[in-house]
ZASEGU-511149 format. One line per field, with one value per residue (C-alpha): x, y, z; residue in three letters. Coordinates in pm, 1 decimal. Each point is the difference from the previous one (the first is absolute). Layout:
east	X_...
north	Y_...
up	Z_...
residuo	ALA_...
END
This chain:
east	-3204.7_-43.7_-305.9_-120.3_7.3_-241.7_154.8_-133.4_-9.3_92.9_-225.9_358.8_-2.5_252.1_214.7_-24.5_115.9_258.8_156.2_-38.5_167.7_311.0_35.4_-29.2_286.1_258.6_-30.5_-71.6_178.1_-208.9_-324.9_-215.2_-265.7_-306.9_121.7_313.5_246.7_286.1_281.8_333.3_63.0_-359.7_-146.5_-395.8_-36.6_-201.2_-310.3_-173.0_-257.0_-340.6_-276.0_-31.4_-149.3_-267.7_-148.3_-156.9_-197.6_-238.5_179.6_-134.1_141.8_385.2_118.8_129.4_239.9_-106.7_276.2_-49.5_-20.8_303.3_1.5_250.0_11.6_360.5_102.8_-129.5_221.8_332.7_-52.0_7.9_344.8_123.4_-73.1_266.5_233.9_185.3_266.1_-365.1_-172.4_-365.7_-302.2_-255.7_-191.4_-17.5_127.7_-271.4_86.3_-197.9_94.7_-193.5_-0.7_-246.5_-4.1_-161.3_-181.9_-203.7_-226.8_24.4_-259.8_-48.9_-14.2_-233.0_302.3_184.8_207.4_-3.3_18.5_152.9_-78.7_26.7_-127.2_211.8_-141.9_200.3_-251.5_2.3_354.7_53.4_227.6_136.3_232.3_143.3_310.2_-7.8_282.6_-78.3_-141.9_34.5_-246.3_-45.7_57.4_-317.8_-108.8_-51.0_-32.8_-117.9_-76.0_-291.5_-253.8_-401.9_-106.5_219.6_122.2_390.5_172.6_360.2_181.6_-54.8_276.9_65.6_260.9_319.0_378.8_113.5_133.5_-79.7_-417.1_-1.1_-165.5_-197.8_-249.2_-49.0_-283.5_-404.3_-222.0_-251.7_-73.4_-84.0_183.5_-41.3_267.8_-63.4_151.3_-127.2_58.9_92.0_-233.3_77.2_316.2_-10.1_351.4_-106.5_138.0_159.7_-120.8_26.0_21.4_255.3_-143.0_-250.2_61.3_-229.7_29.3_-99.0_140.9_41.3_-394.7_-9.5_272.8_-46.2_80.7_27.9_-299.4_-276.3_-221.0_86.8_289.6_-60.5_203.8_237.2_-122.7_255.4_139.0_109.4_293.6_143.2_-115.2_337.1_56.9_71.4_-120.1_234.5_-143.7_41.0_307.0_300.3_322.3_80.5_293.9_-209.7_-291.6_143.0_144.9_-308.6_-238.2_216.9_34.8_-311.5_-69.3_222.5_-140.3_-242.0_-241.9_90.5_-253.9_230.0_-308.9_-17.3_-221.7_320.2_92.8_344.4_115.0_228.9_205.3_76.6_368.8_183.9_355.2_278.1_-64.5_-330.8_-200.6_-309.0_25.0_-275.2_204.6_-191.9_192.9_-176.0_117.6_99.6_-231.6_-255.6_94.9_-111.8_-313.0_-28.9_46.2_104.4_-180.3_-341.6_92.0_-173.5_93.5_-164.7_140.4_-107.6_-259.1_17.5_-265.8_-96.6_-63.2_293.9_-48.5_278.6_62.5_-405.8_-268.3_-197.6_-44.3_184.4_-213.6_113.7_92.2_-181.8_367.1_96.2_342.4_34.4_236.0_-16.4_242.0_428.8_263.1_248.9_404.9_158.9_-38.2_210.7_-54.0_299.1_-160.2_-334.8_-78.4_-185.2_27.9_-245.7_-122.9_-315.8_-118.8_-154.4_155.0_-72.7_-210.0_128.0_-346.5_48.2_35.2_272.5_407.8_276.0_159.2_331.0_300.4_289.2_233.7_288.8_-140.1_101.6_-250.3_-263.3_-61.5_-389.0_-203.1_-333.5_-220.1_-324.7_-216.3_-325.9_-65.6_-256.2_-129.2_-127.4_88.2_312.7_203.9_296.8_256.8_284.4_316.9_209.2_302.9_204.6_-78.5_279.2_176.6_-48.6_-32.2_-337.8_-84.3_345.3_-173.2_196.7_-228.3_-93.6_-95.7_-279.1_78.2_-250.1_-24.7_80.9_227.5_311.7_-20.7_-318.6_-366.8_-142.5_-167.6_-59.0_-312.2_-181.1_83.2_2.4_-223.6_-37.5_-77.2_277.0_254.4_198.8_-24.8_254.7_249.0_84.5_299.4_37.4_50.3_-364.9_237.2_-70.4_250.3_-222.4_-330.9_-208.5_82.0_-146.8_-29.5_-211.3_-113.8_-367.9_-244.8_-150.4_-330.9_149.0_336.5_275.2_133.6_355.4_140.4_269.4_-14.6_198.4_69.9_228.0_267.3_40.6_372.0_-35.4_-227.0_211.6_297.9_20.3_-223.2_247.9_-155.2_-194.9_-318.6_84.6_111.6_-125.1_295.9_-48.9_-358.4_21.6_325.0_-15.3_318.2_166.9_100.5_46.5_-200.2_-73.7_-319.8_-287.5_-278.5_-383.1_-148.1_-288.4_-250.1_-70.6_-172.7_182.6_-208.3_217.7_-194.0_31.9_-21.5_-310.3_221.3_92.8_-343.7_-218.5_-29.1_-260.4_-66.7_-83.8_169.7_-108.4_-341.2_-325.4_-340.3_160.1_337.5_90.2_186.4_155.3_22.6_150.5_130.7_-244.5_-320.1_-72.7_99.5_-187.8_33.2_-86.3_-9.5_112.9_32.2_342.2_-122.9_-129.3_-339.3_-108.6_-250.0_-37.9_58.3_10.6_84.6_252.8_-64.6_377.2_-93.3_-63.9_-180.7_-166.6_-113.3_-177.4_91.8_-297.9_-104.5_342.9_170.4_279.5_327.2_276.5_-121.2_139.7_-87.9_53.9_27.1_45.7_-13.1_-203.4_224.7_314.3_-57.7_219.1_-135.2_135.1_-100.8_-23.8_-126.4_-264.8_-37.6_-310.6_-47.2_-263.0
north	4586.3_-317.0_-114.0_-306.8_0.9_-195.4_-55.4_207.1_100.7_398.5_231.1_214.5_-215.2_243.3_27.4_-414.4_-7.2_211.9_-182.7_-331.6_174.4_105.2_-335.0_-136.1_255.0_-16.9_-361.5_-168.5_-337.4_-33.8_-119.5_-112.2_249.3_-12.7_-127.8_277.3_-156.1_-221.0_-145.4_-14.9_-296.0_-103.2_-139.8_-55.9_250.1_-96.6_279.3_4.5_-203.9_48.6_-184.5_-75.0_304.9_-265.1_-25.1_351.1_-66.9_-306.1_-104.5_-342.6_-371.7_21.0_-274.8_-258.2_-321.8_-283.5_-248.1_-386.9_-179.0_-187.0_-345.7_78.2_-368.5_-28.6_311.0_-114.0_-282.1_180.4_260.0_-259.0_-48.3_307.2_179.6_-166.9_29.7_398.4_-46.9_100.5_312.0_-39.7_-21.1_167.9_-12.6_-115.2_177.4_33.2_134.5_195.8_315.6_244.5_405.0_262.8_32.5_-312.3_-60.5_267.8_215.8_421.3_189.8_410.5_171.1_313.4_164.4_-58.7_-268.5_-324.9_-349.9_-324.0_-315.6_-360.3_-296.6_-309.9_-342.2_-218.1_-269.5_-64.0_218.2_155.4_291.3_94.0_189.8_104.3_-10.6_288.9_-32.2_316.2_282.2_391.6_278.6_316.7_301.0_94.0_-352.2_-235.4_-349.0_-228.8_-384.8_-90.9_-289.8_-35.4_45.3_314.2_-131.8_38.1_228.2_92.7_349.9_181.0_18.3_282.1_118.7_-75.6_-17.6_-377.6_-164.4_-327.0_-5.1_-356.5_10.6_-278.4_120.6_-61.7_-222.5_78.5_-226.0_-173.6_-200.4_296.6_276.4_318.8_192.4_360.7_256.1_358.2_245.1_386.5_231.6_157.7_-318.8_-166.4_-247.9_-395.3_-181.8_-270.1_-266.1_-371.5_-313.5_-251.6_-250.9_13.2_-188.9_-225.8_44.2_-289.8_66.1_301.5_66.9_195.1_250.2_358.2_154.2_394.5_214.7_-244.9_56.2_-94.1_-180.0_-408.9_-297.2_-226.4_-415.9_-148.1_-250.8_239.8_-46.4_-234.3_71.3_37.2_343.6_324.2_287.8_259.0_252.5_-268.0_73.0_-228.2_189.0_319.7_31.5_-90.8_177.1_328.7_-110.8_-184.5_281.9_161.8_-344.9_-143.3_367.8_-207.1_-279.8_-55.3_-301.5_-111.6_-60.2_-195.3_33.3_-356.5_-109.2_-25.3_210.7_69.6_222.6_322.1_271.5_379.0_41.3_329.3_90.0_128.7_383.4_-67.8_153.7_-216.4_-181.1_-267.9_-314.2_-297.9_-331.2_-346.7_-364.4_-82.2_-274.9_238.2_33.3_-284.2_53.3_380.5_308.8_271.3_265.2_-206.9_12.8_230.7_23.1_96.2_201.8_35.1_-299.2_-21.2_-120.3_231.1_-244.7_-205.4_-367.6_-166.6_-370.1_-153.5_-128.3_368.8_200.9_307.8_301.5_188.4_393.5_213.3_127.7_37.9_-2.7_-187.3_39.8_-152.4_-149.7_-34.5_-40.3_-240.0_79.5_-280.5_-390.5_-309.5_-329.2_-34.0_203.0_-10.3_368.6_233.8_355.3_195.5_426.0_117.8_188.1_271.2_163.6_-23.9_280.5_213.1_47.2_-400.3_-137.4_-303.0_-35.7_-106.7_-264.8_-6.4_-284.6_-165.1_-164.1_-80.3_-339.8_-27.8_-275.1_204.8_-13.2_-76.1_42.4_132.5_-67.9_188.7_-94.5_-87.5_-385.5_-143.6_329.9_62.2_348.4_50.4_-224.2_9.7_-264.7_-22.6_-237.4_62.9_-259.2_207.8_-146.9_-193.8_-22.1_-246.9_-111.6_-193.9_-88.8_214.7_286.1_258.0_-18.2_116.2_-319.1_46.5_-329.2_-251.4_-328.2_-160.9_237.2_119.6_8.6_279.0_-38.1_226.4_270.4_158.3_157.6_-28.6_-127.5_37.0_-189.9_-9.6_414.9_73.2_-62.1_277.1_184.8_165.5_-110.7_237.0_-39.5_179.1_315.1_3.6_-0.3_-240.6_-312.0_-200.0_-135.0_-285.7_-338.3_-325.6_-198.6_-244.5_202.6_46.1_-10.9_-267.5_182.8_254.1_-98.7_14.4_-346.8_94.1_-88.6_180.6_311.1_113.6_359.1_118.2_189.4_372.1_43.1_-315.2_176.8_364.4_-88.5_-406.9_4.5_53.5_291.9_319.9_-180.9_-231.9_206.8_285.5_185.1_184.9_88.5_76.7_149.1_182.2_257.7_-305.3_95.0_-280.5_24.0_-362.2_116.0_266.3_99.2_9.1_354.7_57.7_167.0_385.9_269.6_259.9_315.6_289.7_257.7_-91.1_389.0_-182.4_-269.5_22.9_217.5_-251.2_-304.3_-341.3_-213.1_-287.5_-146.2_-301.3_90.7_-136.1_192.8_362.5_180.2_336.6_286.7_235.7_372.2_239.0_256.2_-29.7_156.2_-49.7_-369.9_-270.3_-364.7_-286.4_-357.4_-249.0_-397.4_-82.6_-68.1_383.7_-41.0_300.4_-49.6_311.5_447.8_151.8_327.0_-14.8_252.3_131.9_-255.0_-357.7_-149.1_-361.3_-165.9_-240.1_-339.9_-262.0_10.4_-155.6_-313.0_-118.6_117.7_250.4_343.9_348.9_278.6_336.2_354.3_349.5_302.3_271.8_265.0_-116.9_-262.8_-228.0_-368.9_-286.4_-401.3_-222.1_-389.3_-125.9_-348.2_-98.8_-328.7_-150.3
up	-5765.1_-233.2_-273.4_-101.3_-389.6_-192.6_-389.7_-290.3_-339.2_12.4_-217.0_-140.1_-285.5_-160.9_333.9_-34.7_-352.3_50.7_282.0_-204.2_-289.9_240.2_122.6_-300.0_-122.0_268.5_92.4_-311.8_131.4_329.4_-138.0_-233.1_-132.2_-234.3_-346.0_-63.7_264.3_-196.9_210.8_-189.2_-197.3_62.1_-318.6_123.7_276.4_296.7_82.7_315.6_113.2_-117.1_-139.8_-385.1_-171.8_-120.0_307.8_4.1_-347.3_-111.5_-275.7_-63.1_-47.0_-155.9_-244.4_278.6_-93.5_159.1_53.0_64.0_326.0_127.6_83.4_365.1_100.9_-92.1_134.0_357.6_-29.9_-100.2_284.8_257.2_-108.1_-147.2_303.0_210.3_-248.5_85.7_-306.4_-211.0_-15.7_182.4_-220.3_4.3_-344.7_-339.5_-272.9_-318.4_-288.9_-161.9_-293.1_-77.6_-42.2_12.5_-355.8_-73.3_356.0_246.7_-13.7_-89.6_156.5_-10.4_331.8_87.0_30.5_-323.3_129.5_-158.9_214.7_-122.0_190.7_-17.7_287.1_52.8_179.6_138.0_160.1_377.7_17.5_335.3_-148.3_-349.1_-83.4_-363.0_-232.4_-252.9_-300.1_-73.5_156.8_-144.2_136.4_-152.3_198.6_154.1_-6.0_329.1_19.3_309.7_67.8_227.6_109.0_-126.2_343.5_76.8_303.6_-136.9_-229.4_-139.5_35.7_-298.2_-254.3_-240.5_-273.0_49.7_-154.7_87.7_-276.9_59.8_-47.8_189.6_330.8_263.6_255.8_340.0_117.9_-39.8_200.3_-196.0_-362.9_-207.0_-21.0_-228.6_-193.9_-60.3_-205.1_26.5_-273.9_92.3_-201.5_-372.7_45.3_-337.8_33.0_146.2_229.7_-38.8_243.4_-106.2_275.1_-0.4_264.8_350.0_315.6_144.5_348.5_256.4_262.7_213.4_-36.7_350.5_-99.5_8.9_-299.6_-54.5_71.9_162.6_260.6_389.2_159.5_-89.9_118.9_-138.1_64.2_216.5_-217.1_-223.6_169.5_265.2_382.5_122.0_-201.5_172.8_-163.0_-45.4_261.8_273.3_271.8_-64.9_148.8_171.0_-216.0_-288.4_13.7_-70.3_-307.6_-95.9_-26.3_-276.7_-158.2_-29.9_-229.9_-260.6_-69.2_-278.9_-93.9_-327.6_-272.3_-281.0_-276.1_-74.2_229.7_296.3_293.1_131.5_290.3_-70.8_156.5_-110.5_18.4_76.7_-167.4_38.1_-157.0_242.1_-299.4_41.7_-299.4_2.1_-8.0_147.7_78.5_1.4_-83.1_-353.7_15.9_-17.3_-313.7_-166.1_-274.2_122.7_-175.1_227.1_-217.2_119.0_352.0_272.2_377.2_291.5_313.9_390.5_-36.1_335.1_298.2_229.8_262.2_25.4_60.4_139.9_-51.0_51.0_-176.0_-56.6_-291.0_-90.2_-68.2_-363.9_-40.0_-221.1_-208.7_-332.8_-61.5_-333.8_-310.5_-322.9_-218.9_36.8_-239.8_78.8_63.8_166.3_130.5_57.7_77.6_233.0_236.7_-93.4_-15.0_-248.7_-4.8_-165.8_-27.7_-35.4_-285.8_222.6_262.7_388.8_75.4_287.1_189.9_24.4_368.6_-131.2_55.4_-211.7_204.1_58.9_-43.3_98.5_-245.6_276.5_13.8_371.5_197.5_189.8_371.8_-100.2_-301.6_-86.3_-321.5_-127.3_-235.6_-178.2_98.2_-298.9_-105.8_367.8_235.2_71.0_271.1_183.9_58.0_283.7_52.1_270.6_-94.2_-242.4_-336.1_-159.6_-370.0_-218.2_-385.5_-52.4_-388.0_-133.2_194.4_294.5_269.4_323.6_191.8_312.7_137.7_91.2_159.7_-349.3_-99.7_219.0_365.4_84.3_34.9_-252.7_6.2_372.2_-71.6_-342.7_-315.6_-383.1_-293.5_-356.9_-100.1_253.9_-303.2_-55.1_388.5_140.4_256.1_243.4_277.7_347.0_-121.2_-225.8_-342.6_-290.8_-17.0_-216.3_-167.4_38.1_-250.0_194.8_295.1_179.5_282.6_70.0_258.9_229.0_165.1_151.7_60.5_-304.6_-115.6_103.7_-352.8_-204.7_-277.0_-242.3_-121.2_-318.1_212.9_-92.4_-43.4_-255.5_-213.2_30.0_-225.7_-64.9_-340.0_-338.6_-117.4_112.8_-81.4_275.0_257.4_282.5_48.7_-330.0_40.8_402.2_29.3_-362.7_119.0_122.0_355.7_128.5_293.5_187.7_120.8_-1.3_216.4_-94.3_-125.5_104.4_-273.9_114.6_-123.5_-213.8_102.4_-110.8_244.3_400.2_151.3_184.8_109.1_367.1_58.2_-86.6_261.6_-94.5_259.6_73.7_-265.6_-75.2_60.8_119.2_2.2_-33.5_-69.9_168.9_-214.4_205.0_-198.8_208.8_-257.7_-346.3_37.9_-365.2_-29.7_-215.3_-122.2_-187.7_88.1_-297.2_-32.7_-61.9_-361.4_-31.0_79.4_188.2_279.7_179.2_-8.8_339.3_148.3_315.4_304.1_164.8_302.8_28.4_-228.7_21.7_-318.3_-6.9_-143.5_-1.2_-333.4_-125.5_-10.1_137.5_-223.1_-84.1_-78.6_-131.7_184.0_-226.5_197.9_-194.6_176.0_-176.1_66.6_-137.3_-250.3_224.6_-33.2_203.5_43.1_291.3_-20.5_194.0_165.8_58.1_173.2_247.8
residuo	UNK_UNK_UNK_UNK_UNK_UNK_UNK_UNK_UNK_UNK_UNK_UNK_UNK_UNK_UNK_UNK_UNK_UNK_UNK_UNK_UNK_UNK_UNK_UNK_UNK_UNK_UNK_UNK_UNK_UNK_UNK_UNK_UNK_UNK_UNK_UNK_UNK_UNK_UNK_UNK_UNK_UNK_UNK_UNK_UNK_UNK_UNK_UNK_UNK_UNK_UNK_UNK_UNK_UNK_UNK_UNK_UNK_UNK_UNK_UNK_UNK_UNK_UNK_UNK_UNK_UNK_UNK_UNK_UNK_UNK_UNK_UNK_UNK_UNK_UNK_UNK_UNK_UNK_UNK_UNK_UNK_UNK_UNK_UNK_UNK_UNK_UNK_UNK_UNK_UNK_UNK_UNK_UNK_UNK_UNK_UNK_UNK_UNK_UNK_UNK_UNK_UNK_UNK_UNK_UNK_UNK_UNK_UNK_UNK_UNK_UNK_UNK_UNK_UNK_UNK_UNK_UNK_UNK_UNK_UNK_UNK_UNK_UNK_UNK_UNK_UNK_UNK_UNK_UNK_UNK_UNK_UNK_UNK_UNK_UNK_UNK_UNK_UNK_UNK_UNK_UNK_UNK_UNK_UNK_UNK_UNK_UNK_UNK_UNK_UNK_UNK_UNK_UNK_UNK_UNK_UNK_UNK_UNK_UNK_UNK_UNK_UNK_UNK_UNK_UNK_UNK_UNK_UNK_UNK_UNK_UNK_UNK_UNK_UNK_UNK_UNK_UNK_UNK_UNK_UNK_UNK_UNK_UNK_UNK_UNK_UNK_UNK_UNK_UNK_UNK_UNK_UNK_UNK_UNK_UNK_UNK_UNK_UNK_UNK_UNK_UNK_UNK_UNK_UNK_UNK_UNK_UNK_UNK_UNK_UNK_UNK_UNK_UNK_UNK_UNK_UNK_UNK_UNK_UNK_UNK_UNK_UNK_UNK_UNK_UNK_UNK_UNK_UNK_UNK_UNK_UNK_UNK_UNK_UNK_UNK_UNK_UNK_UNK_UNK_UNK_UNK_UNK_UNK_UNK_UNK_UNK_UNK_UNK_UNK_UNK_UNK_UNK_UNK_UNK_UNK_UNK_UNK_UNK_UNK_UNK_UNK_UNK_UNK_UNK_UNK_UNK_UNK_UNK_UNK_UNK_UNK_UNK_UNK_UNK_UNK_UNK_UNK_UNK_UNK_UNK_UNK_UNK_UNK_UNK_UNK_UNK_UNK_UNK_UNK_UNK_UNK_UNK_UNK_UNK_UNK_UNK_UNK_UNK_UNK_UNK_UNK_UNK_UNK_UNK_UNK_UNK_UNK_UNK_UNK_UNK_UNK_UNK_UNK_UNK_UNK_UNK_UNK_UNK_UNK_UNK_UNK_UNK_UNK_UNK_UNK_UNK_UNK_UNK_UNK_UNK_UNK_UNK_UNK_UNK_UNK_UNK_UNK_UNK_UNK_UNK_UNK_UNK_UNK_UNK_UNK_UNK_UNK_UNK_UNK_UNK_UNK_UNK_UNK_UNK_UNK_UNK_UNK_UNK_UNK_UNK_UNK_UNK_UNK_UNK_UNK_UNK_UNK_UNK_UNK_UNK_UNK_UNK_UNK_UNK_UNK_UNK_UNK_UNK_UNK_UNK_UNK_UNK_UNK_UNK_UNK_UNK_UNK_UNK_UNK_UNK_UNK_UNK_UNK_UNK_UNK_UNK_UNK_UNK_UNK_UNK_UNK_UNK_UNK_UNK_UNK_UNK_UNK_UNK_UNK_UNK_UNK_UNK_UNK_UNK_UNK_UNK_UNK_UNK_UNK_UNK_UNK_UNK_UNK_UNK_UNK_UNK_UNK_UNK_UNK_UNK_UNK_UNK_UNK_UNK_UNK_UNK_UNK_UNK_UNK_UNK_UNK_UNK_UNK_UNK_UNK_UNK_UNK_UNK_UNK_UNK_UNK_UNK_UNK_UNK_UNK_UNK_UNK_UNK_UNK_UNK_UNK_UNK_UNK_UNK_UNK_UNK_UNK_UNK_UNK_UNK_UNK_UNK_UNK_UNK_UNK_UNK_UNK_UNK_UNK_UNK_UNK_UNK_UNK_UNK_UNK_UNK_UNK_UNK_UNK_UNK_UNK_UNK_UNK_UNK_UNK_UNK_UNK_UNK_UNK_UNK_UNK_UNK_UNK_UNK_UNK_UNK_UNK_UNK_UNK_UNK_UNK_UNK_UNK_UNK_UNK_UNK_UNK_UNK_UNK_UNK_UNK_UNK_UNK_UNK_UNK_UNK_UNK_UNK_UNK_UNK_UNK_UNK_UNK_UNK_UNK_UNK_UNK_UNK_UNK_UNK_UNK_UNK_UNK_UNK_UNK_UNK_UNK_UNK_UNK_UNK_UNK_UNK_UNK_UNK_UNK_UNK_UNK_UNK_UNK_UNK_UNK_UNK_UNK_UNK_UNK_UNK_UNK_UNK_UNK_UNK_UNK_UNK_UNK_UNK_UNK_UNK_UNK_UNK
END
């Protein structure tokens, strides 16, 4: 016997609250809940998605700062040569300064419900996104704060109360010219924040991106990035493949909070304790304060295109962290190692790559990364890369028809924004990161010119001090391993009795998924957005059960089960994908 389920909401409200609460309880790590959840060494913890608290009341006009119009004539002109030029960070935006806190700027206004509401507008004329630099942000406990656009078509995670020392942060992207800061106050709370600006970015390019909570899937223009690209989804190698769907989890769009974009990669150690270390070029570096940076994970198409003129089509995911202190870089082999402030949360579908610091030639190489700010791409080069020294620099040479005796890239390529990307060998481990080249794309077809990448095993232990160095950051016991596989992120549910009983298939799914119960008459769940946004209660029968999928997007899920009886809890993810 089977039943088609349609979602929701259950009428036990106290059965529901209590099996919130014991989530909440036993897996505290796994997810982010309603405005209580800290992570760690978080400083600014990220709530779940939802929609300003505004929005439900008719609060009137805020006091908005309107900015002046730039004059971008000169900026045209120094893209058409900046954006060949991979030894640069690629720009996106114009950094404005512009100070101010909510002591001397905003507007308070008294909620129904005893709650206060702080909020301020900033214009940016004809930007296609802004985003913010705070150099200083402290929230009361109780207290909630959010960045959004006029025309509530975007909108940030919600911050709250947190322990991070340094109060610096950047945020992520919001699509339009005007953009509204609010800060809502918990009720009988009498302590301020303490919320004051350091700069905006004008964004001008990137204007079709799909930022965090948006409605519908949009596309990306196609010369957001050269015609030749692969995205990362496309097929390149049997061998590879396998190691590329753990890899591509990994790698992380860079924003550098200046106005620049690099390309990243989450490293795993040696005690394989998921520290967040992220490793891009050290010419990413350059006007950027890590404490302003954010990152994005999984931006991924769903609809690969693979080396022609179409558009990719954008993923409605979320997996973005803000701000990174910084332990380690060095010219000599271009690499900077930093660690986010907030900890990796373990309901996250990413991987900590792993390395190789043998610095033995690999039979091929593969790179991944974020070519001018666009989806992510894939690279391949089957001639094993050689060694070389280009400006003082240990590098990995991919050589070209210019450059040593290959043709380039096999299939793909890398641009400006690809700075800092990984290079992977054979064997899907690390063995460097992006610093320059001259290859790019012709139509469709890659120029078959030469790249360079700082080599891995230069950067491990040829900098004079620890502050130049890997080997004390991702060997910390020092081992004295040569190499380490990825890790991929799972989740740490103490409680899997219902493990083993409980079967999901198909998974990835389309229109439906089936759970199979054969042994818990008294079984329930809750579906949740990686983020902690919960979307639907529903009772499970001890037979097959089909529920019913249309009403979401595309994405990673959490699937919650508790059975009634026991207590016992477990958690499966969900893959939806059309």
């Amino acid at each position: 016997m089977s039943r088609a389920i349609g979602f929701f909401v259950s009428g036990k409200q106290i059965f529901l609250n209590l099996f919130l609460y014991r989530i909440y309880m036993t897996h505290l790590r796994l997810i982010y809940f309603t405005a209580v959840l800290l992570f760690g060494i978080s400083a600014l913890a990220q709530d779940v998605d939802r929609t300003p608290v505004s929005w439900a009341h008719d609060l009137g006009a805020p006091e908005s700062i309107d900015m002046s119009l730039l004059e971008m004539s000169h900026v045209v002109a120094e893209d058409q040569l900046n954006d060949q030029d991979k030894n640069r960070p690629w720009r996106y935006g114009i950094e404005r300064p512009l100070v101010l806190n909510n002591f001397e700027s905003g507007t308070w206004t008294d909620l129904p419900d005893g709650q206060r509401v702080w909020r301020l507008v900033i214009s940016s004329p004809n930007a296609l996104n802004i985003s913010i630099n705070f150099s200083e942000i402290y929230l009361p406990d109780g207290g909630h704060f959010q960045v959004y656009n006029t025309d509530r078509s975007d909108w940030s995670k919600v911050h709250t109360s947190s322990n991070r020392e340094i109060q610096k942060m950047g945020t992520w992207f919001i699509q339009g010219d005007e953009v509204v800061l609010e800060y809502v106050e918990a009720p009988n709370t009498y302590e301020l924040p303490h919320i004051a600006t350091k700069s905006i970015i004008h964004g001008y390019r990137m204007g079709a991106l799909h930022q965090l909570l948006g409605a519908g899937t949009q596309e990306r223009a196609p010369e957001d990035s050269g015609d030749c690209n692969y995205d990362v989804n496309c097929p390149v190698d049997n061998d590879f493949d396998g190691h590329k769907e753990k890899l591509k989890k990994a790698v992380a769009l860079l924003n550098l909070g200046n106005g620049y974009l690099c390309s990243s990669v989450l490293l795993n150690n040696t005690k394989q304790d998921k520290s967040p270390y992220i490793l891009t070029a050290n010419h990413c570096l350059q006007n950027s304060d890590p404490a302003f940076w954010s990152l994005r994970f999984n931006w991924i198409s769903p609809d690969p295109v693979c080396g022609d003129a179409q558009p990719s089509t954008d993923l409605n995911t979320n997996f973005t962290m803000n701000g990174a202190a910084l332990l380690s870089h060095h010219v000599g082999s271009d690499f900077a190692l930093v660690e986010l402030y907030e900890a990796i949360p373990d309901s996250w579908d990413v991987s900590f790559a792993g390395w190789d610091r043998s610095d033995e030639l690999p039979d091929y190489q593969v790179g991944i990364h974020h070519p001018r700010g666009d989806l992510m791409k894939i690279s391949v080069d089957m001639d094993p890369a050689g060694q070389d020294l280009a400006n003082d620099t240990e590098v990995w040479l991919i050589k070209g028809q210019d450059v040593g005796d290959g043709n380039g890239w096999d299939l793909g390529t890398t641009e400006s924004g690809s700075s800092g990307s990984p290079l992977f060998n054979h064997n899907g481990l690390v063995i460097g990161q992006l610093y320059g080249g001259m290859s790019a794309c012709e139509g469709t077809q890659t120029n078959g010119r030469y790249d360079l990448y700082g080599r891995f095993a230069a950067a491990w232990d040829h900098g004079p001090t620890q502050n130049n160095r890997l080997s004390g950051w991702l060997d910390p016991e020092q081992t004295g391993q040569l190499s380490i596989g990825t890790l991929e992120n799972s989740l740490t549910v103490g409680d899997f009795e219902l493990d083993g009983q409980i079967a999901l298939y198909p998974n990835p799914a389309k229109s439906h998924v089936t759970i199979r119960n054969t042994q818990y008459p008294s079984l329930s769940g809750i579906l949740f957005t990686l983020t902690g946004q919960k979307l639907a209660v529903f009772n499970l029968s001890a037979t097959e059960n089909h529920l019913m999928l249309d009403r979401f997007a595309n994405g990673i899920y959490l699937l919650y089960l508790v059975d009634q009886a026991t207590g016992n809890t477990m958690a499966k993810k969900l893959h939806i994908q059309r």
